[in-house]
N, C-alpha and C positions, 0 to 999 in steps of 0.2 A: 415497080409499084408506082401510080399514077399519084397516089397523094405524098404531101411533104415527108420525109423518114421522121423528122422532128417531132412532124405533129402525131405520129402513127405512135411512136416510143412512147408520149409523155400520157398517150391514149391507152395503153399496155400497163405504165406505170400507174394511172390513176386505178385501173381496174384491180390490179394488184395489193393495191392499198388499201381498196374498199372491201379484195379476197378471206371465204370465209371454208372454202373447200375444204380444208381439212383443220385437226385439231391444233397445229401449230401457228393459228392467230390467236388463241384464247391467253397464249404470255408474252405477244410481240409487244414493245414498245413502240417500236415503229416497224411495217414494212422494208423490205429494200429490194427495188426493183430491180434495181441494175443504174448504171451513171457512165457517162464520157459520152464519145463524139457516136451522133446518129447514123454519120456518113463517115465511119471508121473504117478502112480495111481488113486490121486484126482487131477480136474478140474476145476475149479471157472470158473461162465459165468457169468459174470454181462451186465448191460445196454447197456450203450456206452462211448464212450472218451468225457472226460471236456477238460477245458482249457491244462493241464500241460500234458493229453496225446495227445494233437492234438499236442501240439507243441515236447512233445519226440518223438512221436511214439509210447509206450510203456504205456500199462494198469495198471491202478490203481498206480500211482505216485503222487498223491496230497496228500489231510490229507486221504481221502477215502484209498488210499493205506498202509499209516501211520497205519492205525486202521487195515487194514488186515495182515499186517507184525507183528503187536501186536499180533491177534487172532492168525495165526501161530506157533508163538515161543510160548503162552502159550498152545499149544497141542502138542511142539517138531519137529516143522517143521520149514522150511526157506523158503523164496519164491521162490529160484530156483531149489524146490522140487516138487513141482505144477507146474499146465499150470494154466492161467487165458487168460481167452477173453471176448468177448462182443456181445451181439445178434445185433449188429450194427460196423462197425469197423469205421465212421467216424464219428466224432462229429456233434450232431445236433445240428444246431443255438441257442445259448444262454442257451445250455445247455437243451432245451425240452427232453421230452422224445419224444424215437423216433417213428414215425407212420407207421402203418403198410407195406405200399409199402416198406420202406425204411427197416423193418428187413424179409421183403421175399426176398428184394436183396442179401442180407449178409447171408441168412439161407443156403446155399448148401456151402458156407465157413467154416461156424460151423458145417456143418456136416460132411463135409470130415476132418475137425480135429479132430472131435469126434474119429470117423472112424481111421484113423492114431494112433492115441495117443490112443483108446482104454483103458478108465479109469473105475476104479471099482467103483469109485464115485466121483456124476457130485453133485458139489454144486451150487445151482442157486443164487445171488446176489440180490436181489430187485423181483419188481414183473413182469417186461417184460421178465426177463429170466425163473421166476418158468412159467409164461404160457405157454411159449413152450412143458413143460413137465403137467403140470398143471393147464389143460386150464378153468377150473371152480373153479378153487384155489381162495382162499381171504390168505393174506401171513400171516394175523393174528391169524388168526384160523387153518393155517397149517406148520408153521414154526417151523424148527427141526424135523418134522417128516417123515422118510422117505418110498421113496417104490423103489419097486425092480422091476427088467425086467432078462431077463434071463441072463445077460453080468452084469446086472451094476446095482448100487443105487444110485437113488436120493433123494436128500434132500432140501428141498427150504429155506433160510436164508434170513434175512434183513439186504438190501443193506448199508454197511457200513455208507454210506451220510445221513440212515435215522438215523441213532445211533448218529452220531454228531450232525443232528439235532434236536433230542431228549434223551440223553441223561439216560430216565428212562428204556430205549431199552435194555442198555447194560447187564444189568444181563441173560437177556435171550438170547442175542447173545450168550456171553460166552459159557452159558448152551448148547445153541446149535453145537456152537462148538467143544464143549465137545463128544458129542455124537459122531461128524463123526470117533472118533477113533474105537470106538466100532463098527460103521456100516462097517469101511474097516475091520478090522478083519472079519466079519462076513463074508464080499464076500471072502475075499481069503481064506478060511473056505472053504466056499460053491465051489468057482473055483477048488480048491485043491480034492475036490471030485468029481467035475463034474456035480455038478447041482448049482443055483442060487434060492435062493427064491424069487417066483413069486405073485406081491400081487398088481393085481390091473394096472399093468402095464400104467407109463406117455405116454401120447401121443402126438407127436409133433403139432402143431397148424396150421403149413405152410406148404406148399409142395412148391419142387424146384425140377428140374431134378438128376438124383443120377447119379452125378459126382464125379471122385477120384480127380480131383483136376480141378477148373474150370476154362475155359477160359474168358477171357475179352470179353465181349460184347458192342456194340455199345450202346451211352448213350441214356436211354429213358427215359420223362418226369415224374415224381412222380403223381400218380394218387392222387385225392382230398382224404384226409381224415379227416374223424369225430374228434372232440376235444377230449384232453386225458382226459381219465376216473378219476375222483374222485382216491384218495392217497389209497383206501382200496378197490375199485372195480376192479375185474381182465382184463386186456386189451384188446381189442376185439380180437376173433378166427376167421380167414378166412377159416378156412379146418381142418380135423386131418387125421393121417396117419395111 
């Protein structure tokens, strides 16, 4: 990308801000675009904003953030070494998870900060974000284990909020965590020679127009959607790309 990553992100987040695509800005306090470093390697995408980031702005700030500032420093990183965002950027009412109208509005957001920020590895958060990349994924049966595409690895994790809420999670977070050091090694390995290992490659779930940084659109009504799927079943797939 020829322009600064800086300037592209903070052009992403203003637009974000002023987003009116679906019905979950009608109770944001604040947007939250996404926050850390623009020229990141690894990229946290989780869900959406709770209570304490509707009202910062800013991703993963409650205990869920707590536990992921934890998991960083023990693999020797700080959170403003990462990007983290959210396959939603505004908080869904009382905290739902959020339904599919509402993360095809925010998907061409996420994608052009993928795009910008161009990371060697994307870790996904919970299971609305591994679907994006892992649309037949169960998060139990594939967490920690990653795959490659010819740019990048992914990895899907459990969402930090399920670790608090159960507690027996933790050993295999860690574990998991453990691993993404090994997996960016390997791409800057495989970048530094010019190829990437290819295994299966995620595919996105949604389609949106391929825009470098999107403009505000007129507000349109949130189409009906189906109730959320059971804690271990994967979210529904409108399309793949």
């Amino acid at each position: 990308m020829n322009e600064d990553r800086a300037a592209v992100i903070e052009q992403i987040a203003a637009q974000v801000r002023a987003c009116t695509l679906c019905g979950l800005h009608k109770g944001r306090t604040r947007a939250v675009p996404g926050a850390g470093d623009p020229h990141a390697e690894i990229m946290f995408i989780g869900e959406g904003p709770g209570f304490n980031e509707d009202q910062q702005g800013l991703p993963f700030v409650g205990r869920s953030g707590d536990l992921l500032v934890k998991l960083l420093k023990m693999i020797g990183l700080e959170r403003d070494q990462v990007f983290i965002a959210n396959v939603v950027k505004c908080r869904p009412p009382d905290n739902r998870d959020p339904l599919p109208d509402e993360i095809i509005a925010c998907k061409h957001y996420l994608d052009a900060q993928e795009r910008a920020i161009d990371p060697l590895v994307i870790a996904t958060l919970g299971r609305y974000s591994m679907a994006r990349y892992f649309p037949e994924g169960k998060i139990s049966k594939i967490h920690g284990e990653p795959e490659y595409n010819e740019r990048c690895a992914y990895i899907p994790l459990y969402h930090p909020a399920a670790v608090l809420r159960n507690p027996a999670l933790m050993p295999q977070m860690e574990a998991d965590f453990l691993r993404i050091i090994n997996v960016l090694k390997k791409v800057r390995q495989m970048r530094a020679a010019g190829a990437v290992p290819v295994s299966a490659p995620p595919a996105m779930s949604v389609e949106a127009p391929p825009v470098e940084v999107p403009p505000a659109a007129p507000e349109t009504p949130p189409a009906p959607a189906e109730a959320p799927p059971p804690d271990d079943e994967p979210p529904v797939q409108l399309s793949l790309f």
